[in-house]
C-alpha positions in Angstrom: 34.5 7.8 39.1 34.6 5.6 36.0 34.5 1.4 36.1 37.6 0.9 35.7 39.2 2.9 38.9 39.8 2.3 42.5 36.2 1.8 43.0 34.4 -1.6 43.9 33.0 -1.9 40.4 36.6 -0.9 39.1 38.4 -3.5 41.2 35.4 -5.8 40.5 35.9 -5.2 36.7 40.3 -6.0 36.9 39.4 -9.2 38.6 37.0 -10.4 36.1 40.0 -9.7 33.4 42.0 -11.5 35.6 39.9 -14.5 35.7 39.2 -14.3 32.0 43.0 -14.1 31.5 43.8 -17.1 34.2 41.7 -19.6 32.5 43.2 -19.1 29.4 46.5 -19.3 31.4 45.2 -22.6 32.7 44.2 -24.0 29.6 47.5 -23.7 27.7 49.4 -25.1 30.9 47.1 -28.4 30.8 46.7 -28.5 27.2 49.7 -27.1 25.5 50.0 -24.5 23.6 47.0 -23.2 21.1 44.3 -24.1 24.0 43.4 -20.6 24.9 39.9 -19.0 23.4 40.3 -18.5 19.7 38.9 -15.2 20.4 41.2 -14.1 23.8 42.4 -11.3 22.7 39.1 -9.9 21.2 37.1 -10.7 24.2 40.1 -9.5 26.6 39.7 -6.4 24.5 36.0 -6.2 24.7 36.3 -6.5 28.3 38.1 -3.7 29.0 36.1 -1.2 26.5 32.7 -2.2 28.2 34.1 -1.8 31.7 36.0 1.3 31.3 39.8 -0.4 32.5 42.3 1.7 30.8 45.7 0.8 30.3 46.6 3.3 33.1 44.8 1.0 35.3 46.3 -2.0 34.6 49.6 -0.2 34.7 48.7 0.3 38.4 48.2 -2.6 39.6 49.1 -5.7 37.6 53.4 -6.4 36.8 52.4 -5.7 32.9 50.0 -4.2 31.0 50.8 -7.1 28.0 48.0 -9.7 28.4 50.2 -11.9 26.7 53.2 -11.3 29.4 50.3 -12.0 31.8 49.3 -15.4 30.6 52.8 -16.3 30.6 53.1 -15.4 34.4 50.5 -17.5 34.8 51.0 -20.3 33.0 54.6 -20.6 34.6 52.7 -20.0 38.0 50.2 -22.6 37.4 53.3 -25.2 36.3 55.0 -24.7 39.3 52.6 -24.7 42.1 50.0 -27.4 40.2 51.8 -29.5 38.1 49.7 -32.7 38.3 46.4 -30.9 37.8 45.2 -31.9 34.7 41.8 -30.3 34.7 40.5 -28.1 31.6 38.6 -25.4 32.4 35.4 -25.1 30.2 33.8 -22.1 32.0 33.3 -19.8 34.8 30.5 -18.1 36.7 29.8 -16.3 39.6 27.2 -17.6 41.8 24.3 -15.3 42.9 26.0 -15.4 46.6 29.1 -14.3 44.9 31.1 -17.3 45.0 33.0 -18.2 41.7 32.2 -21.5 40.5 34.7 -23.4 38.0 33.3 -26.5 35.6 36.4 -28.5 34.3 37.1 -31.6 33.8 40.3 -33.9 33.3 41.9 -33.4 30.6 41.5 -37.2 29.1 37.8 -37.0 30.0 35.3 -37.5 26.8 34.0 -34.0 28.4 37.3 -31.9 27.8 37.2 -32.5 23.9 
């Protein structure tokens, strides 16, 4: 089966797009519009070629297969359920016990700039 299917590596390789495309989601609901990676769509791109998800399996299982539709979703989720968090995401990793850890900080913080 290739990466990008109903394997564990395939569902593995959705949710890391999924992540990528939440903290961009994130960013532009904390910071306003033209926070997102200057790169997003490149890297979203880049993602998806090196981790074999075809469009097909977005299709599948995500409401569109438009990462910009998606980040909207997202940023309209992110407004409603955590309007008063202010923090900006700066990155993301996955621990080696497989735990995903977030750095941010608020978004009037010296740090966020």
């Amino acid at each position: 089966m290739r990466p990008g299917s109903d394997t564990a590596a395939g569902v593995g390789a959705r949710f890391e797009l999924l992540l990528f495309l939440a903290w961009q989601a994130w960013n532009e609901s904390v910071a306003g519009p033209g926070h997102r990676a200057p790169n997003w769509r490149e890297a979203a791109a880049e993602m998806c070629a090196q981790r074999g998800i075809t469009p097909a399996a977005i299709a599948r299982h995500l409401v569109s297969t438009d990462f910009e539709t998606l980040i909207e979703l997202m940023v309209a989720k992110k407004q409603a359920d955590y309007p008063e968090d202010d923090r900006f995401i700066h990155a993301l990793e996955q621990t080696p016990s497989g735990n995903l850890r977030v750095y941010s900080a608020p978004l009037g913080d010296p740090s966020s700039n």
